[in-house]
OpenMM code with the backbone's topology and positions (N, CA, C; nanometers):
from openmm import Vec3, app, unit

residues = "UNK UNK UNK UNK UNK UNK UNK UNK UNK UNK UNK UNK UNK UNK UNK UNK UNK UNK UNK UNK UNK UNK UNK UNK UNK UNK UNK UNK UNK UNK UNK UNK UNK UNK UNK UNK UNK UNK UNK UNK UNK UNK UNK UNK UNK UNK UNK UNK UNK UNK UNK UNK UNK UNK UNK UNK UNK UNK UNK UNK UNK UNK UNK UNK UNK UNK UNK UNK UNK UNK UNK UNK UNK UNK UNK UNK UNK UNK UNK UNK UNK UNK UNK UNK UNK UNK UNK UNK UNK UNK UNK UNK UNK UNK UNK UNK UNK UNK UNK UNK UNK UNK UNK UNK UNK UNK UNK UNK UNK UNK UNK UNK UNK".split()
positions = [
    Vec3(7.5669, 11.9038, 22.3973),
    Vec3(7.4720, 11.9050, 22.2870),
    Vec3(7.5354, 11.9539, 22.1576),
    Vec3(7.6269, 12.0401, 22.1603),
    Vec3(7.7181, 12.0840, 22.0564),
    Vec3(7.7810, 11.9736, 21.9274),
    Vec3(7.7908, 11.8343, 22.0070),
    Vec3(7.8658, 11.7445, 21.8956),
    Vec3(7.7469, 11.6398, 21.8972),
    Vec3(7.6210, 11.6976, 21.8662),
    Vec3(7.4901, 11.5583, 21.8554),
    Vec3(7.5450, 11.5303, 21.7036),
    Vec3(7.5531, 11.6398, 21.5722),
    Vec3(7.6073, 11.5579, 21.4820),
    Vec3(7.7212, 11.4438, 21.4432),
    Vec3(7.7930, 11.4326, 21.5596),
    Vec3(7.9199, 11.3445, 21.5383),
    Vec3(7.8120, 11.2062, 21.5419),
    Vec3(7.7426, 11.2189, 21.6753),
    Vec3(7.6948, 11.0350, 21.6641),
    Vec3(7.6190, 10.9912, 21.5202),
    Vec3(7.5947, 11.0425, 21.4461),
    Vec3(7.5211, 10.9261, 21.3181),
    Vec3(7.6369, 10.9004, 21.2593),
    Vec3(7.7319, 11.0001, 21.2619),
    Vec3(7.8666, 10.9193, 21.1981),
    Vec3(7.9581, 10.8354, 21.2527),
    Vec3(7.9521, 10.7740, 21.3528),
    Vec3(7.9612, 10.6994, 21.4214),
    Vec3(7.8944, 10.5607, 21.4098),
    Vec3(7.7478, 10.5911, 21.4164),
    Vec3(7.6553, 10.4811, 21.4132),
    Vec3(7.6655, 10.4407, 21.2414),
    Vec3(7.6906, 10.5222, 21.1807),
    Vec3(7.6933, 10.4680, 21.0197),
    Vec3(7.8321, 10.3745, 20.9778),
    Vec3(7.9134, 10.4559, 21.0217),
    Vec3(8.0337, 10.3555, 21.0896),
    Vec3(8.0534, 10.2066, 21.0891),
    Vec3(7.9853, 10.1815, 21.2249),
    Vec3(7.9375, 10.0766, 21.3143),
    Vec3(7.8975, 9.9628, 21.2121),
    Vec3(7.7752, 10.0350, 21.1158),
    Vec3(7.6894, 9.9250, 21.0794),
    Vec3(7.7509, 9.8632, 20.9045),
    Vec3(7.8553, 9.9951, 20.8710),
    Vec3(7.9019, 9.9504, 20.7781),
    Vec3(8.0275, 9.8482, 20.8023),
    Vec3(8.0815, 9.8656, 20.8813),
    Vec3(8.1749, 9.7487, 20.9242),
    Vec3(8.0822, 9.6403, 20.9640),
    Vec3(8.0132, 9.6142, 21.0412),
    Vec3(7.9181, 9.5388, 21.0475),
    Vec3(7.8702, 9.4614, 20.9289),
    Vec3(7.8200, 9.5130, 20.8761),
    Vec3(7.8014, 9.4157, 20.7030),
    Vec3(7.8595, 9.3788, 20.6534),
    Vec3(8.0113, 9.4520, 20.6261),
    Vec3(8.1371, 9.4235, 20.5734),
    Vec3(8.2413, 9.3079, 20.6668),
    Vec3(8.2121, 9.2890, 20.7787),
    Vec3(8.2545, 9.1474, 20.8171),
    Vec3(8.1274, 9.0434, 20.7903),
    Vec3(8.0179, 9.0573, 20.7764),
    Vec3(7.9089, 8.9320, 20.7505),
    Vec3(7.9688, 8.9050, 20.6210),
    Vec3(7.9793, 9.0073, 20.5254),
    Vec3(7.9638, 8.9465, 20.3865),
    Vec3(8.0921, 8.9207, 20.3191),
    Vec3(8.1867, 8.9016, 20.4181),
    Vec3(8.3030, 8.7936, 20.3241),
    Vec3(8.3123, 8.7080, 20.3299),
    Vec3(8.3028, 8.6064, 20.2352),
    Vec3(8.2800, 8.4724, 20.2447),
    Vec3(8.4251, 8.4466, 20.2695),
    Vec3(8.4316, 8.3110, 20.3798),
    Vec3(8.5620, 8.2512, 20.4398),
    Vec3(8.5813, 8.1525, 20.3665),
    Vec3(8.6762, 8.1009, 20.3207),
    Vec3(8.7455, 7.9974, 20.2293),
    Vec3(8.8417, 7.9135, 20.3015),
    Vec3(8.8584, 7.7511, 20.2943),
    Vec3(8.9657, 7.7260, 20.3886),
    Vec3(9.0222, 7.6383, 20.2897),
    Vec3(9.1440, 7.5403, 20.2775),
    Vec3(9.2219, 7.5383, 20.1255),
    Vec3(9.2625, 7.4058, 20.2131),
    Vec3(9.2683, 7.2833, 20.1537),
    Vec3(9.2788, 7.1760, 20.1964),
    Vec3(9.3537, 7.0850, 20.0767),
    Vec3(9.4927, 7.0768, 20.1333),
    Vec3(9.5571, 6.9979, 20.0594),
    Vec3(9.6822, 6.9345, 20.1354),
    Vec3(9.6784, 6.8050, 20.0812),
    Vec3(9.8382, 6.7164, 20.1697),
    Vec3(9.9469, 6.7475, 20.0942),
    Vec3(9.9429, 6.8543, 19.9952),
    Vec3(10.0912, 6.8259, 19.8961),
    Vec3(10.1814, 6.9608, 19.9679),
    Vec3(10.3348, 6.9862, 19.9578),
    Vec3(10.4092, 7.0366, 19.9821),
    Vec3(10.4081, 7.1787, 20.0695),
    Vec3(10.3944, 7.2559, 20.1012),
    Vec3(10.4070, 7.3736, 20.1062),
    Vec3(10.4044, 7.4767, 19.9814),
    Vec3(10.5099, 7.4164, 19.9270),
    Vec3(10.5604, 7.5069, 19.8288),
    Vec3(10.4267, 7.5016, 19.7278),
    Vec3(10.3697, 7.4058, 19.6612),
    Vec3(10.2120, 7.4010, 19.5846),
    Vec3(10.1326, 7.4427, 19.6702),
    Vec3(10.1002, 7.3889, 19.7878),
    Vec3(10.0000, 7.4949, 19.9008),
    Vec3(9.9944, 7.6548, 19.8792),
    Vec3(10.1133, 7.7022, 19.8265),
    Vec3(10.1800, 7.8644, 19.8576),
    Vec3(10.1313, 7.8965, 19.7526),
    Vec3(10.1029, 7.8310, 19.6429),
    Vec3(10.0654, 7.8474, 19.4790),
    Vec3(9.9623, 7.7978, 19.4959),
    Vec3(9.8666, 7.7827, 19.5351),
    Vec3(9.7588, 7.7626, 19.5290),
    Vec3(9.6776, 7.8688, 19.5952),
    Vec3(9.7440, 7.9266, 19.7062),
    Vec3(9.6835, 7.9972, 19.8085),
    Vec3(9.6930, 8.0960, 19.7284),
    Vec3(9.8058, 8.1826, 19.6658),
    Vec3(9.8223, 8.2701, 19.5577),
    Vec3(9.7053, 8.2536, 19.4404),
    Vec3(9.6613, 8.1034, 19.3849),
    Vec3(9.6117, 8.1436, 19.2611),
    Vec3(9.4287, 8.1294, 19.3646),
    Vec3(9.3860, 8.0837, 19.4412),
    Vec3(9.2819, 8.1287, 19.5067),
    Vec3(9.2669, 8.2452, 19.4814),
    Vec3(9.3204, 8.3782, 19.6151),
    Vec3(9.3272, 8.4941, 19.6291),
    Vec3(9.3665, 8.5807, 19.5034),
    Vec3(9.3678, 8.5649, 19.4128),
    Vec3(9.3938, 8.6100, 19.2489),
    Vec3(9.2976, 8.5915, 19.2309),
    Vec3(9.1981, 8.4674, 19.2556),
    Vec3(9.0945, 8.4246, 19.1380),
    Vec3(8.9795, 8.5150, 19.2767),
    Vec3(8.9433, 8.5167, 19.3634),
    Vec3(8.8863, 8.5625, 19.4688),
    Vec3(8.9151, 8.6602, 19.5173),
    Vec3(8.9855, 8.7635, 19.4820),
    Vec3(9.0299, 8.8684, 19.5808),
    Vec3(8.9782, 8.9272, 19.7017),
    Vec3(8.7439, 8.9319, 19.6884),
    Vec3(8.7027, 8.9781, 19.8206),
    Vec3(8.7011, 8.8849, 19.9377),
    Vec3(8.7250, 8.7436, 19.9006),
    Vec3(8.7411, 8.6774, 20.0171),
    Vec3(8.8530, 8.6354, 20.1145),
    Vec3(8.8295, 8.6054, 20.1946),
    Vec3(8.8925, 8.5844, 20.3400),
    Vec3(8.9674, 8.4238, 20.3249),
    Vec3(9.0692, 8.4139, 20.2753),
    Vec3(9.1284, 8.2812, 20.2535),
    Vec3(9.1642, 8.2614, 20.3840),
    Vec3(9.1321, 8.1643, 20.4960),
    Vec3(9.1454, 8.1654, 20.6322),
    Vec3(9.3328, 8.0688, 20.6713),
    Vec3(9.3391, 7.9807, 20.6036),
    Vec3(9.4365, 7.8816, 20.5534),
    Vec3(9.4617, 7.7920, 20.4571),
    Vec3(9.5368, 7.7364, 20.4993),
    Vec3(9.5854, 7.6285, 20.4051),
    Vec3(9.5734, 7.4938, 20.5303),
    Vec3(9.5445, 7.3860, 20.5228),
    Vec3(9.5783, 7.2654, 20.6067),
    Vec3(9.5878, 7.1399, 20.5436),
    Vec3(9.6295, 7.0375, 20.6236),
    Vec3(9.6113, 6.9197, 20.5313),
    Vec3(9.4529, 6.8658, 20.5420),
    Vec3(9.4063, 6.7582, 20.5165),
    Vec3(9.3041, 6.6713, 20.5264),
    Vec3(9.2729, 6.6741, 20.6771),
    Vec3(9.3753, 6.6044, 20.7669),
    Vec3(9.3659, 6.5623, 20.8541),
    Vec3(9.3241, 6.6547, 20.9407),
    Vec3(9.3954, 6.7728, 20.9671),
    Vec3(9.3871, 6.8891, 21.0390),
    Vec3(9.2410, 6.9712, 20.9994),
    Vec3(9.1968, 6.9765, 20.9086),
    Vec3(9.0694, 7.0210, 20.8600),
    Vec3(8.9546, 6.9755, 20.9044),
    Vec3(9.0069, 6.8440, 20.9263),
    Vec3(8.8328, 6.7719, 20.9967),
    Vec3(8.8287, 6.8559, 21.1053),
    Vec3(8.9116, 6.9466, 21.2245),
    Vec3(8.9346, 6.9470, 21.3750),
    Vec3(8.9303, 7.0962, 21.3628),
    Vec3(8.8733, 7.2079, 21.2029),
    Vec3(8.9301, 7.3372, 21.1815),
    Vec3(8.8014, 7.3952, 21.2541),
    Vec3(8.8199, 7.4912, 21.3691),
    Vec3(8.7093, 7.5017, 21.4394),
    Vec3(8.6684, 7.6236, 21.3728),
    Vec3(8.6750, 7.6751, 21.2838),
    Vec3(8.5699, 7.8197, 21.2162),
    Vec3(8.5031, 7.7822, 21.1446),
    Vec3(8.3952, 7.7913, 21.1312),
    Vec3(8.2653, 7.8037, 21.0080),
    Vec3(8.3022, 7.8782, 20.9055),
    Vec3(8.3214, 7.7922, 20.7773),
    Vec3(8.3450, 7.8557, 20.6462),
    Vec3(8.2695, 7.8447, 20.5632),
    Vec3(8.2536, 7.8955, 20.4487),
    Vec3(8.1745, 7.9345, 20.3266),
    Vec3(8.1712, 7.8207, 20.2138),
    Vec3(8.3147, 7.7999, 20.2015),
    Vec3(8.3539, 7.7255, 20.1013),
    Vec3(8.5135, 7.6512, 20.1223),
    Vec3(8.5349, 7.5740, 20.1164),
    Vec3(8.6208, 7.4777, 20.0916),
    Vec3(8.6924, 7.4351, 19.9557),
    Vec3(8.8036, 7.4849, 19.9496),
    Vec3(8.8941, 7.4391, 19.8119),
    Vec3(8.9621, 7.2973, 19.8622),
    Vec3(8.9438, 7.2011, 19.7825),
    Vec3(9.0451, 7.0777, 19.8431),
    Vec3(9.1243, 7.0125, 19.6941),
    Vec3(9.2389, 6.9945, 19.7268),
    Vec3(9.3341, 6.9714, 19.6532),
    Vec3(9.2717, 6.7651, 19.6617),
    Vec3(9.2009, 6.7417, 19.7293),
    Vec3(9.1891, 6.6016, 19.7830),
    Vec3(9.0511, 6.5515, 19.7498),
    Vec3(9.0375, 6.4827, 19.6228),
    Vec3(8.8989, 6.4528, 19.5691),
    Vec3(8.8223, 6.3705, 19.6814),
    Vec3(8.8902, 6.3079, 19.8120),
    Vec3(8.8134, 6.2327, 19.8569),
    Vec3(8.7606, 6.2975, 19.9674),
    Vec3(8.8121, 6.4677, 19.9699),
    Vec3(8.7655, 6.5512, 20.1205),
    Vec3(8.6511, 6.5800, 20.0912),
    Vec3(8.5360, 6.5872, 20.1862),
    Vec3(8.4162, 6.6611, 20.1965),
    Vec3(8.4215, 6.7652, 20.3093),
    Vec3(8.4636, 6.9316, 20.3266),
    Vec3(8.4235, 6.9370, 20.4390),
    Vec3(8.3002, 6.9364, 20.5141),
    Vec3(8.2858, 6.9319, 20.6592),
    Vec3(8.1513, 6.9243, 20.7266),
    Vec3(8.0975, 7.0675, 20.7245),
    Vec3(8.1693, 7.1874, 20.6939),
    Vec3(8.0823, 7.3230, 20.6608),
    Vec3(8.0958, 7.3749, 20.5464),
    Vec3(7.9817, 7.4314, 20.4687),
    Vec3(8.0138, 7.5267, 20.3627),
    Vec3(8.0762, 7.4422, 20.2079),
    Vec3(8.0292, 7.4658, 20.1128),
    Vec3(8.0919, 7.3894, 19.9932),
    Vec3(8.2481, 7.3576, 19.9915),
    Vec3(8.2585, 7.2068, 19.9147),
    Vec3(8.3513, 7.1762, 19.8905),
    Vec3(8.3566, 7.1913, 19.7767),
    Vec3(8.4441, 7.2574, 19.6999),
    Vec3(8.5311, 7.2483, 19.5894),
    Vec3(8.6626, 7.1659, 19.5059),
    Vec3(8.6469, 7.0720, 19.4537),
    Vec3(8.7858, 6.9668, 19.4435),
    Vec3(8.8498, 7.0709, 19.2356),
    Vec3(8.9570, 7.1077, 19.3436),
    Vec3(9.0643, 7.1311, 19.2349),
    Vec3(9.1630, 7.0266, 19.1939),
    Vec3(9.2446, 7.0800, 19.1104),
    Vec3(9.3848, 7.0149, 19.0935),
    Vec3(9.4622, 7.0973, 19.1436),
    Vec3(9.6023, 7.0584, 19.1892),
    Vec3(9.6741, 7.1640, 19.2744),
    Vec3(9.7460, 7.2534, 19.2019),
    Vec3(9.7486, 7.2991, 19.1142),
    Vec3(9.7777, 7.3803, 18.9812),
    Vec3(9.6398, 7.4120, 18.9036),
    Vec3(9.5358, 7.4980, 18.9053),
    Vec3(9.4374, 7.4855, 18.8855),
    Vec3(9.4306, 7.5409, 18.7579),
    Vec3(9.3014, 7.4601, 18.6727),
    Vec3(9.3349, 7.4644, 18.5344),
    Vec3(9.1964, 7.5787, 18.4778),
    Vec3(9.2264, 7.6459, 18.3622),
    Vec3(9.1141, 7.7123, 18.3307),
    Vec3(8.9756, 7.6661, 18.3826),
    Vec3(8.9422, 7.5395, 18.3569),
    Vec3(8.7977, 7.4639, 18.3619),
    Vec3(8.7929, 7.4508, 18.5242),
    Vec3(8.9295, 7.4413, 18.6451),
    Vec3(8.9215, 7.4862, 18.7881),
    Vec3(8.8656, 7.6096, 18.8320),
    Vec3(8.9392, 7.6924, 18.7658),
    Vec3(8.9049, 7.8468, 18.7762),
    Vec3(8.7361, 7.8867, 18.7747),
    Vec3(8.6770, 7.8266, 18.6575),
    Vec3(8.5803, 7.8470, 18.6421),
    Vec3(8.4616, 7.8404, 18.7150),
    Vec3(8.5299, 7.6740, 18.7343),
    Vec3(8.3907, 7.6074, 18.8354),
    Vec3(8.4385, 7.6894, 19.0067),
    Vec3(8.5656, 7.7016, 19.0379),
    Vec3(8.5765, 7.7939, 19.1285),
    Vec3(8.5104, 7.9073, 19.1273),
    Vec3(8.4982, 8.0262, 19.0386),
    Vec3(8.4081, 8.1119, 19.0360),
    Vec3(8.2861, 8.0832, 19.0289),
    Vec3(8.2441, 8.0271, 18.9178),
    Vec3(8.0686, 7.9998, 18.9364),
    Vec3(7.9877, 7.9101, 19.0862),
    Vec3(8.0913, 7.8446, 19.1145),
    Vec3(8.0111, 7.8294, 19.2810),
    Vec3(8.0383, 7.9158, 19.3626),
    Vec3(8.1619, 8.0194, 19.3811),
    Vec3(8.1590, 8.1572, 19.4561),
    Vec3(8.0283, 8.2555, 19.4212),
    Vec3(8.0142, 8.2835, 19.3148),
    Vec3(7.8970, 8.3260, 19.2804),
    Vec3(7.7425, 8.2493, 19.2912),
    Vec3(7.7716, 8.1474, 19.2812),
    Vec3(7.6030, 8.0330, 19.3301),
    Vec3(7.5822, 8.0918, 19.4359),
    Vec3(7.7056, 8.0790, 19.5413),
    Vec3(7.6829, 8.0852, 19.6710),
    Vec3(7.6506, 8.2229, 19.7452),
    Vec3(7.6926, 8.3101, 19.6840),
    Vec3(7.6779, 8.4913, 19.6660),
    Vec3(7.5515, 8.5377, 19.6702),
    Vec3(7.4212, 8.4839, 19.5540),
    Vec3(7.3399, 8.4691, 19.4983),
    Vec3(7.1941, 8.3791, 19.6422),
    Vec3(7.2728, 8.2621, 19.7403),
    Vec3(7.1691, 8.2520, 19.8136),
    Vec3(7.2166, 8.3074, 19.8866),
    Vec3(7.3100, 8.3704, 19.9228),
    Vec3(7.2997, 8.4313, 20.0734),
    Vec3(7.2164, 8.5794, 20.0990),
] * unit.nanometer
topology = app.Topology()
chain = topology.addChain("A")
for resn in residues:
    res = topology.addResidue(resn, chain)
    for name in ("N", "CA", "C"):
        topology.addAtom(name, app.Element.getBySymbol(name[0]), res)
């Protein structure tokens, strides 16, 4: 009976990690060009996004078959739609007016959840 105060700190714990994995939105980055632009892209994502969970990088092909449920979708590939969570079509060097519309649908999407 001596350590009953330890358990709420415990249970407060619990539930704050708990929220804090619901509420990062997962991002998955979809592009066929090089590595080396993939690597710069993934960089200027996570710059422009820092609280989210950039899960990968893949091509087109491999993305249709990406078995996690994501939030949002960056695609270097105007003709990708993914099947979960917004798609986003950048350029693979993303330009101020990318950036933007990248943030304001991170935030749309912030806003219904």
């Amino acid at each position: 009976m001596k350590n009953w105060h330890i358990w709420p700190f415990f249970f407060e714990e619990a539930v704050m990690k708990e929220q804090t994995d619901v509420s990062i939105a997962k991002v998955l980055i979809v592009s066929d060009f090089s590595d080396v632009l993939n690597s710069l892209l993934k960089s200027q994502v996570k710059q422009l996004l820092p609280e989210t969970a950039v899960l990968d990088v893949v091509s087109s092909e491999k993305a249709r078959f990406f078995p996690e449920k994501i939030n949002f979708c960056i695609s270097a590939d105007a003709s990708y739609y993914h099947f979960t969570g917004q798609t986003i079509h950048v350029p693979i060097i993303l330009t101020e007016e990318a950036r933007k519309n990248i943030v304001k649908s991170y935030q749309a999407g912030e806003k219904k959840a």
